[in-house]
C-alpha positions in Angstrom: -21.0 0.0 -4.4 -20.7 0.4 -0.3 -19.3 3.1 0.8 -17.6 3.3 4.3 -16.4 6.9 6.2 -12.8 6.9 6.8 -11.4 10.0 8.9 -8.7 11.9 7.4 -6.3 13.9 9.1 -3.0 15.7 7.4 -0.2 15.4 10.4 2.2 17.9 8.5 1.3 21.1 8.7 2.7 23.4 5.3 3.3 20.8 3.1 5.6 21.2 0.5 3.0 20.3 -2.4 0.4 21.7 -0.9 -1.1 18.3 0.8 -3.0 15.9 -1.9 -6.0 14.0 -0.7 -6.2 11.0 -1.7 -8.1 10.3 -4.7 -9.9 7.6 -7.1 -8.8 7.9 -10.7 -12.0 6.8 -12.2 -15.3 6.2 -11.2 -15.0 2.4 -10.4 -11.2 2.3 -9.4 -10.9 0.2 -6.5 -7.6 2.4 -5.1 -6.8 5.7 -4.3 -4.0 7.7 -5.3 -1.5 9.1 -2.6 1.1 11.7 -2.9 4.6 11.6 -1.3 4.5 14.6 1.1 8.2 15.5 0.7 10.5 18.9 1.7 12.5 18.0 -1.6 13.1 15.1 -4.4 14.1 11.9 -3.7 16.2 9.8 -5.8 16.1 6.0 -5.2 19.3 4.0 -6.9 18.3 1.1 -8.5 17.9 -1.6 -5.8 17.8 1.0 -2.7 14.4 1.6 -0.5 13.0 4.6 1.5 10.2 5.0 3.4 8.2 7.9 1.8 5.4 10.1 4.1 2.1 11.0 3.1 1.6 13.4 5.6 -1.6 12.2 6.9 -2.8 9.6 9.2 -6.2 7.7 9.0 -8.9 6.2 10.8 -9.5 3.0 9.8 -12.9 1.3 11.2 -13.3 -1.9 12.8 -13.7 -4.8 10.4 -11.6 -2.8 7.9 -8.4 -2.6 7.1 -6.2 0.0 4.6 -3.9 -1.8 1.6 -1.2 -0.3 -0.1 -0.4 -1.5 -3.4 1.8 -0.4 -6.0 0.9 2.3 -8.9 1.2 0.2 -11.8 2.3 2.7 -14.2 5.5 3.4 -11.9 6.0 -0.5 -11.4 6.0 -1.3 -15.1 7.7 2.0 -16.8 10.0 2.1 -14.1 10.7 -0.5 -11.7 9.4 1.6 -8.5 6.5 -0.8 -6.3 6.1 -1.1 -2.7 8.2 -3.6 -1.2 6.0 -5.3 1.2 2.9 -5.1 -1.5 0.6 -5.4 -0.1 0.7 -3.6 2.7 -1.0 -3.1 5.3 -2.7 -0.5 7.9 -4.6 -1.5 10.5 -7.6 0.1 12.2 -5.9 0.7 15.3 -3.1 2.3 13.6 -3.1 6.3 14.3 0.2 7.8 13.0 1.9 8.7 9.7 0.9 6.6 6.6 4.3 6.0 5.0 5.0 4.0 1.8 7.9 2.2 1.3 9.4 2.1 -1.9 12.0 0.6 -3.6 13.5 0.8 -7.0 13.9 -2.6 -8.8 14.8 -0.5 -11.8 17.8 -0.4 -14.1 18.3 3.4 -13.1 17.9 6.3 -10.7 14.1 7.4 -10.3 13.6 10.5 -8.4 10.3 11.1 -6.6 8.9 14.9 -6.4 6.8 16.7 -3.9 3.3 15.8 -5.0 3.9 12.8 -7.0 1.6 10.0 -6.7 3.7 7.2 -5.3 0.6 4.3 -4.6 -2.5 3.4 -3.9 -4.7 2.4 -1.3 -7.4 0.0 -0.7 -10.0 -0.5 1.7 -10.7 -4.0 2.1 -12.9 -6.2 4.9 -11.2 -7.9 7.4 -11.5 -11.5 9.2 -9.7 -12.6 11.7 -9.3 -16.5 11.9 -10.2 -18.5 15.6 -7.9 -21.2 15.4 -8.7 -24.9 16.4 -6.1 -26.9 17.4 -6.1 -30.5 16.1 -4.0 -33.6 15.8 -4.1 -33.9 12.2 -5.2 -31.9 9.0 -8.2 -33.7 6.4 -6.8 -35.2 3.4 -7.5 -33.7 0.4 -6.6 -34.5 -2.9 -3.8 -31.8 -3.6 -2.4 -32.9 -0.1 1.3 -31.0 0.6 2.4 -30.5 -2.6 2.9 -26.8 -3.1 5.5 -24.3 -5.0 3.8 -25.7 -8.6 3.2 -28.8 -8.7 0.2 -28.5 -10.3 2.8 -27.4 -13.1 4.1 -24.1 -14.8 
């Protein structure tokens, strides 16, 4: 397995839960664990979003990018997952990493200092050089999209 050197900073000083680095779960888990770095709970109704800090910023290098996914556990037990899963922090991205939550639960969930809230990813990046033409290939699936292919 490759491993790649990301700088860490913490941004807040005197965090509340004492600052959690992020952290793999198991030997071969492909995310990391991050904390919410929070002055007190937060309780998310069911339906409403906030944007929770980590209170640390990365480094990111070129070619890579960071993904923030969801914690299952949370997502199944309680309806909590990140809203714009995945997503996504670029290498040229230098402030805060913040998660943003919401709560498609049928009650309250409150989040405490410390708790682990998602994950992150590192994952390759390409960037596409676009060609512009007058007309696609034909293939054989064509434009049919939105399951077609069926259920």
């Amino acid at each position: 397995m490759e491993r790649v050197i990301v700088s860490f900073c913490w941004l807040k000083k005197n965090l509340p839960s004492g600052g959690k680095l992020p952290e793999y779960a198991s030997e071969l888990a492909s995310g990391m664990d991050v904390a919410a770095a929070l002055d007190e709970p937060l309780t998310l109704e069911p339906g409403e979003r906030a944007l929770v800090p980590t209170g640390f910023g990365l480094a990111i290098p070129a070619g890579f990018e960071v993904q923030v996914r969801p914690r299952s556990g949370l997502a199944v037990k309680h309806g909590l997952t990140v809203i714009n899963a995945p997503g996504t922090i670029d290498a040229d991205y230098r402030g805060e990493i913040k998660v943003a939550l919401v709560n498609l639960g049928r009650e309250p969930f409150t989040i405490h200092p410390g708790d682990r809230i998602a994950q992150l990813v590192l994952a390759p990046v390409c960037q596409a050089r676009l060609e512009v033409v007058e007309t696609l290939d034909v293939t054989d699936r064509g434009s049919g999209g939105f399951g077609h292919t069926g259920v």
